[in-house]
ZATORDREN-988387 format. One record per atom (N, C-alpha, C): x, y, z. Coordinates in steps of 0.2 Angstrom, whole numbers, padded with zeros to 4 digits, always signed. Example, Ala and Ser with C-alpha at 12.3 -4.5 7.8 and 13.67 -1.06 7.14 Angstrom:
BEGIN
+0066-0028+0039
+0062-0022+0039
+0066-0016+0039
+0064-0011+0035
+0068-0005+0036
+0064+0000+0039
END
This chain:
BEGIN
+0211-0262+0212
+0209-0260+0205
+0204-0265+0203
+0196-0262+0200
+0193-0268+0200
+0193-0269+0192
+0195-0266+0186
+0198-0270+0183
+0204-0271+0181
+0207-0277+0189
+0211-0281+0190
+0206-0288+0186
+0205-0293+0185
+0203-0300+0185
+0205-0304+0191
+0211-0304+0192
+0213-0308+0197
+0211-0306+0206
+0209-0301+0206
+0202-0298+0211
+0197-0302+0212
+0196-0304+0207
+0187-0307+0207
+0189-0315+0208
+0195-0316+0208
+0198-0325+0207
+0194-0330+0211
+0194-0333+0214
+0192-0338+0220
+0199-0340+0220
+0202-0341+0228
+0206-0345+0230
+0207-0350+0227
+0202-0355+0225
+0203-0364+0221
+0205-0359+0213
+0202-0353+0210
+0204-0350+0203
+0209-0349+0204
+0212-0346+0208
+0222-0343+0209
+0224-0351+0209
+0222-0356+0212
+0226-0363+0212
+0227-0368+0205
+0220-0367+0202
+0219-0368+0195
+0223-0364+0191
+0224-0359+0191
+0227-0355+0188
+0233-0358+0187
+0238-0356+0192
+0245-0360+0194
+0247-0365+0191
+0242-0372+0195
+0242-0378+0188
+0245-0375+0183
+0239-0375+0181
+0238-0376+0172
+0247-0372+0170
+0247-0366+0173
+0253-0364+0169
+0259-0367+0172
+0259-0374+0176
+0265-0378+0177
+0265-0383+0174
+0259-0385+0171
+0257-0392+0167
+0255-0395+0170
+0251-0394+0177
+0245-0397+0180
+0249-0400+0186
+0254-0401+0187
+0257-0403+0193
+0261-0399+0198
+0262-0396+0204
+0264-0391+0208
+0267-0396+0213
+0271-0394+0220
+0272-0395+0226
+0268-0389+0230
+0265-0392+0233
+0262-0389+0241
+0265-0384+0241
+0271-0383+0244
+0274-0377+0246
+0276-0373+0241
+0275-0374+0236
+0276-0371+0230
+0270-0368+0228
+0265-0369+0227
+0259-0369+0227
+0258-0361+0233
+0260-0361+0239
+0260-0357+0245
+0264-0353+0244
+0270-0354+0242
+0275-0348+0241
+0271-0342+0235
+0272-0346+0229
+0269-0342+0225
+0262-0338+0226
+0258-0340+0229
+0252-0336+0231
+0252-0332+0237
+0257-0332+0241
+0257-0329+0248
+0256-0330+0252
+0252-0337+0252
+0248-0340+0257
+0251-0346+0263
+0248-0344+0270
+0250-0348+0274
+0249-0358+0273
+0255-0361+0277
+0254-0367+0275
+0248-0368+0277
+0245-0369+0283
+0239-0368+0283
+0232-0366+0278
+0233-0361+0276
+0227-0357+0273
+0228-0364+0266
+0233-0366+0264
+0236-0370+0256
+0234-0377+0257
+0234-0379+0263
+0231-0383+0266
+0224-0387+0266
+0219-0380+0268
+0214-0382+0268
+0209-0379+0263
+0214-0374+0258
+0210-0373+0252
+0210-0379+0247
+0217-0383+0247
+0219-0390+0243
+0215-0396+0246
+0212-0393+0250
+0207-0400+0253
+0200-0400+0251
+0198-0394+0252
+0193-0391+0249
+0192-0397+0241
+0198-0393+0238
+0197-0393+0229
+0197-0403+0228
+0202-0405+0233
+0202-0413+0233
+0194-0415+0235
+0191-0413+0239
+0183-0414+0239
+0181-0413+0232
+0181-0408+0231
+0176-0405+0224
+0181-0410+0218
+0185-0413+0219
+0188-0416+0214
+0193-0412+0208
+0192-0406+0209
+0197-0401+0207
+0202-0406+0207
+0206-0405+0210
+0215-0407+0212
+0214-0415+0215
+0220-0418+0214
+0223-0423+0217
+0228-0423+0221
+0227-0426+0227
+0235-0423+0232
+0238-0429+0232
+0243-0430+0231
+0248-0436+0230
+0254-0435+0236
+0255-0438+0240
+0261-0439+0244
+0265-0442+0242
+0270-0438+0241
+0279-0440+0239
+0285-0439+0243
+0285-0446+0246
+0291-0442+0252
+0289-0438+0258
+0290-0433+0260
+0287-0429+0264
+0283-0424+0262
+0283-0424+0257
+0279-0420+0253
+0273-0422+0250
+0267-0417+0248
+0262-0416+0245
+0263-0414+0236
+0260-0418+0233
+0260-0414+0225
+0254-0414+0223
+0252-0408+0220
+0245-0406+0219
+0245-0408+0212
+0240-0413+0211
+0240-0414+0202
+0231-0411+0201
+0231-0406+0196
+0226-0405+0192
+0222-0411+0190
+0216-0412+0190
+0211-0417+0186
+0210-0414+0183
+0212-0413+0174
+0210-0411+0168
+0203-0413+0169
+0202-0420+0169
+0194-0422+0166
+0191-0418+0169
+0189-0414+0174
+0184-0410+0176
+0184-0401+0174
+0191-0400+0171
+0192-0394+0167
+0188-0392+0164
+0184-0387+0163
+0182-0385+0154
+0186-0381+0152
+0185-0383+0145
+0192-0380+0140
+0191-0373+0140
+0197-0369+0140
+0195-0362+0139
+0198-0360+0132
END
């Protein structure tokens, strides 16, 4: 349906997304769950956004936590 919005999204938009509406902080695999996506594919789009300075990936444990950089947000 292409007046869906979420069609036109970019993979880093779907992960922006999600943030914002957990309060900026996700786990990895949570982050995958919720969007359908392979550990992999979550993997290497979070790496992507960690370059671009989108997100920040924190290792807790055995795990990844994806924290939002507000400061590079613009406000909507």
């Amino acid at each position: 349906d292409p007046s869906d919005p979420g069609e036109l999204m970019t993979d880093e938009d779907r992960v922006v997304t999600i943030l914002k509406t957990e309060g900026g902080r996700l786990r990895q695999t949570a982050i995958a769950e919720r969007l359908g996506w392979s550990d992999s594919k979550t993997s290497r789009v979070l790496s992507d956004m960690v370059e671009t300075g989108t997100v920040e990936k924190l290792r807790i444990g055995r795990e990844n936590v994806i924290d939002l950089n507000l400061r590079d947000q613009d406000e909507e």
